[in-house]
C-alpha positions in Angstrom: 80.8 81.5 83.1 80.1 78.5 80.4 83.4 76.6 81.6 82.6 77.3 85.3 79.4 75.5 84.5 81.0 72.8 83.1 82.9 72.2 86.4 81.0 73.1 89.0 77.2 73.5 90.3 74.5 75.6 89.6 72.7 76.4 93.3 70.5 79.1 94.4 70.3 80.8 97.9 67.2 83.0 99.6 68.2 86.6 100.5 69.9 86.3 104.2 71.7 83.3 103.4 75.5 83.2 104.6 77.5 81.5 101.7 80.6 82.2 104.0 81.9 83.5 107.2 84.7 84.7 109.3 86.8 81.8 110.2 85.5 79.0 107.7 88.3 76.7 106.1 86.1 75.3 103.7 84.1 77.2 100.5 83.3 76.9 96.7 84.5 79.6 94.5 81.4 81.4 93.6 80.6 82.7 90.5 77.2 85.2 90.4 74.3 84.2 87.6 72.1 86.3 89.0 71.2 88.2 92.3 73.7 90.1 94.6 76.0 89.2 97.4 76.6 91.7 100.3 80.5 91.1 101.8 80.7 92.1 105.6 83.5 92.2 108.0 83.6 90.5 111.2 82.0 93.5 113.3 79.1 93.3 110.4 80.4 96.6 108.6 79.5 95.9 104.8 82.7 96.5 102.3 80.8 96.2 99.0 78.5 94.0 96.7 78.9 91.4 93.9 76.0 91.2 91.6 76.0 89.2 88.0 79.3 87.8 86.7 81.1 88.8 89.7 83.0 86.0 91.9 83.3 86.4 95.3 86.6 85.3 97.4 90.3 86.2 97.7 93.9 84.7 97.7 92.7 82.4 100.9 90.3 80.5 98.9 93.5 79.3 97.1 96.3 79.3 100.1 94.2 77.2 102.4 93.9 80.3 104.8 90.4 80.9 106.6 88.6 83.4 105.1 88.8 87.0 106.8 85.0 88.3 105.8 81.4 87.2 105.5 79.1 86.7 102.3 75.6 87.4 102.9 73.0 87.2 100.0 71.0 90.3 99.6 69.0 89.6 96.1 67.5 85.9 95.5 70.6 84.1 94.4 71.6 81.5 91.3 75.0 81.0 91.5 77.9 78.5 90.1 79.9 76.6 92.6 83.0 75.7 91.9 85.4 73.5 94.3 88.9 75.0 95.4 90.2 71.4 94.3 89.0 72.0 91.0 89.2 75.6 90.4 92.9 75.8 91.2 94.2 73.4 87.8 91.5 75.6 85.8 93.4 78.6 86.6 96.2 77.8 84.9 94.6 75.8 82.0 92.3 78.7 81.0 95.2 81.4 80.7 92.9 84.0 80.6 90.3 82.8 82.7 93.3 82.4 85.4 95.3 86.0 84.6 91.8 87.4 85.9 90.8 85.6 88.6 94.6 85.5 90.1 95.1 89.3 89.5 91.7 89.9 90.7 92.5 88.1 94.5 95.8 89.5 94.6 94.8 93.0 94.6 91.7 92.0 97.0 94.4 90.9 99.4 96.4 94.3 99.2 92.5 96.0 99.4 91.9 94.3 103.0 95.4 94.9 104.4 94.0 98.8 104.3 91.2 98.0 105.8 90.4 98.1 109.7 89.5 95.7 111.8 89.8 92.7 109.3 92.0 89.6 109.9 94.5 88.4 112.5 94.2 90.9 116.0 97.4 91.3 117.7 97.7 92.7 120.8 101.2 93.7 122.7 103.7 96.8 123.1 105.9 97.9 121.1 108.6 97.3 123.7 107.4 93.6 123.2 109.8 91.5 121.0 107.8 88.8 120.7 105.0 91.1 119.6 107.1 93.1 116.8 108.0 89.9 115.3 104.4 88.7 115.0 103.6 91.7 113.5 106.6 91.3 111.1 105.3 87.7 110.2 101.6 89.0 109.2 103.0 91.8 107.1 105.6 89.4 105.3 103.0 86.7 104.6 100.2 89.7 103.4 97.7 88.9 106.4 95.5 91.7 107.1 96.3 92.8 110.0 95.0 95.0 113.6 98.1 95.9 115.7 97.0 97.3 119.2 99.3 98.9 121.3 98.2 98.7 125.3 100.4 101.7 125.8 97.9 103.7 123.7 94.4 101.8 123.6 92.8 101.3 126.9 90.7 98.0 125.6 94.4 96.4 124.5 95.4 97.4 128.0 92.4 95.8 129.5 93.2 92.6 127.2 96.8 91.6 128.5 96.2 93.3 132.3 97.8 90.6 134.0 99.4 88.2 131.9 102.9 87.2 131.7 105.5 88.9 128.9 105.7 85.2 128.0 102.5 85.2 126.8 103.0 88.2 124.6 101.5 89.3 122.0 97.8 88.5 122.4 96.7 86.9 119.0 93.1 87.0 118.2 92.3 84.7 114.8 89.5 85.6 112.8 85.9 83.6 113.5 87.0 83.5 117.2 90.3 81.8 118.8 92.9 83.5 120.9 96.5 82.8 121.5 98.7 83.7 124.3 102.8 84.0 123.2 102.5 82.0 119.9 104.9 81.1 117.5 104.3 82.1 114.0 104.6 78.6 113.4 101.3 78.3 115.8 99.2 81.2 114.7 100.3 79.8 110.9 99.1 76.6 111.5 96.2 78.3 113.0 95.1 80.0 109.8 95.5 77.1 107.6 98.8 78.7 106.2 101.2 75.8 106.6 100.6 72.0 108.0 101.9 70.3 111.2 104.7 68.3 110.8 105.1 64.8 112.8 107.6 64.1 114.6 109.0 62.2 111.8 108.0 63.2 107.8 109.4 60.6 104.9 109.0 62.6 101.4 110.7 62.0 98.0 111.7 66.0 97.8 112.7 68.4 100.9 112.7 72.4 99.9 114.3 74.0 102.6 112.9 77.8 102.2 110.1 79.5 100.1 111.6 81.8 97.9 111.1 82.0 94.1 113.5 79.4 93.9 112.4 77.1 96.4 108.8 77.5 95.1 110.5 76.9 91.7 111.7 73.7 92.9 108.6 72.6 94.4 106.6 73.1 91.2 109.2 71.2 89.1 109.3 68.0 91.8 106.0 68.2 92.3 104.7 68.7 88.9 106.7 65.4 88.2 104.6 63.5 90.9 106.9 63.6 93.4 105.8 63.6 97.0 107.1 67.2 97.7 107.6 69.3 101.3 108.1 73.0 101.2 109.8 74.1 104.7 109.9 78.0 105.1 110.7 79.7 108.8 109.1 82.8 108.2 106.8 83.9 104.6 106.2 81.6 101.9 107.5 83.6 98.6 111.0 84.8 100.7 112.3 88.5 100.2 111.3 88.3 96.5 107.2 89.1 98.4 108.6 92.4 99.7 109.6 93.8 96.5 107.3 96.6 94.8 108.6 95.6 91.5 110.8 93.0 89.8 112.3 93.9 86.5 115.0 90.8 85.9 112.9 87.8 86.5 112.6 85.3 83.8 109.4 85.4 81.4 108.0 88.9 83.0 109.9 91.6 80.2 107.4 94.1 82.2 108.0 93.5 85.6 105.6 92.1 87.8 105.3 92.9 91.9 106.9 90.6 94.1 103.6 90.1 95.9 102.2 88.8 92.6 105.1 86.6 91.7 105.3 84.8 94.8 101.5 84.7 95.1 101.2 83.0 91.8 104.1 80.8 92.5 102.8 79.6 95.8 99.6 78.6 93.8 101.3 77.1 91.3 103.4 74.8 93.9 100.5 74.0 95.5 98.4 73.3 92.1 100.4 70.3 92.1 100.3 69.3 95.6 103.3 70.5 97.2 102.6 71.0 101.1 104.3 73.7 102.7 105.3 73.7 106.4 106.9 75.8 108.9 110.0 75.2 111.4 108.4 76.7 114.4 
């Protein structure tokens, strides 16, 4: 808490105050002094409260991602704020200021993915390519996730009565936004996953595809000040992601999931201001 104070600002907020909500690109890191912080989902629903020395916020306070829930005070608040610009270098200054913080989001990411009705909405049939593929796109990138199925919800049915298979799946983004027959390259854009490229890009290093070694590369160009794009076609962090458990990577004798290598490695790329983009 003393070097979060060093870097950041001490604020206070009235009980009913909205620190954050559904759909927001932009917001501090926020580390409790004193009072309590309610976190709701987008129907309202609350999850659970932070009270002193907690932090609130997940991986997208990191990845650029809008944030899936809402932070409501419910006890007079002092709090530190510290900026995502800022806070990100910290992490991997303070060693173990950053192993908690970065486990900590991590496993608040795999917490929401098991929750309903938080996160990206899709909506489209199984017998739906375009709509299986979407769905294969959240799960590989760890987006929470709603799939509903017209063939078995009446209120999905009512949602894409009429429209064209083109315009399959039905994407609903979270704060509000729909999108009819998106790539993943849209609806990533969309969240504030990857950047739009021009028509024409000049960079001093091209990474074609996210994987440990990609990300590996990134972080080495980058780190060295080298203007440095990241171009993946489907999940930053590659197969590596989808792996419970890696035993053989370098500097991990323990193991360490694949969700929270890549995580950290995406992180770490973009600690040093490597931009990742996709192809679609």
């Amino acid at each position: 808490m003393a070097t979060l104070a060093e870097l950041g600002d001490e604020r206070t907020a009235d009980v009913g105050d909205v620190l954050y909500q559904v759909g927001d690109r932009r917001y501090p890191f926020i580390a409790i002094v004193d009072g309590e912080v309610a976190i709701l989902d987008a129907a309202g629903q609350e999850i659970l409260r932070h009270g002193p020395s907690g932090f609130l916020g997940e991986l997208n306070l990191l990845s650029g991602q809008t944030v899936f829930l809402t932070a409501v005070v419910t006890r007079p608040l002092r709090y530190i704020a510290v900026d995502r610009d800022v806070l990100r270098p910290l992490l991997f200054q303070d060693g173990p200021l950053g192993d908690l913080v970065l486990t900590t989001f991590i496993a608040r990411r795999e917490a929401l993915q098991r929750i309903e009705g938080v996160g990206v909405e899709i909506v489209g049939p199984h017998s739906s390519e375009a709509t299986m593929r979407m769905i294969d796109f959240a799960r590989a990138n760890r987006l929470p996730l709603a799939w509903r199925d017209p063939a078995h919800d009446e209120a999905a049915a009512a949602i894409v009565s009429g429209l064209d298979p083109s315009e399959l799946p039905v994407v609903r983004l979270p704060g509000g936004g729909e999108l009819h027959g998106p790539s993943t390259g849209q609806v990533s854009r969309a969240l504030g996953i990857g950047l739009e490229l021009k028509p024409r890009e000049e960079v001093d290093l091209l990474v074609v595809g996210a994987g440990p070694a990609g990300l590996g590369a990134a972080v080495y160009g980058a780190s060295e000040g080298l203007d440095t794009l990241v171009v993946e076609s489907s999940a930053l962090g590659g197969q590596a992601g989808a792996s419970r458990r890696i035993e053989n990577y370098l500097g991990f004798p323990a193991g360490i999931s694949g969700s929270e290598l890549t995580s950290r490695a995406v992180i770490q790329a973009r600690k040093f201001n490597a931009r990742t983009a996709t192809t679609s």
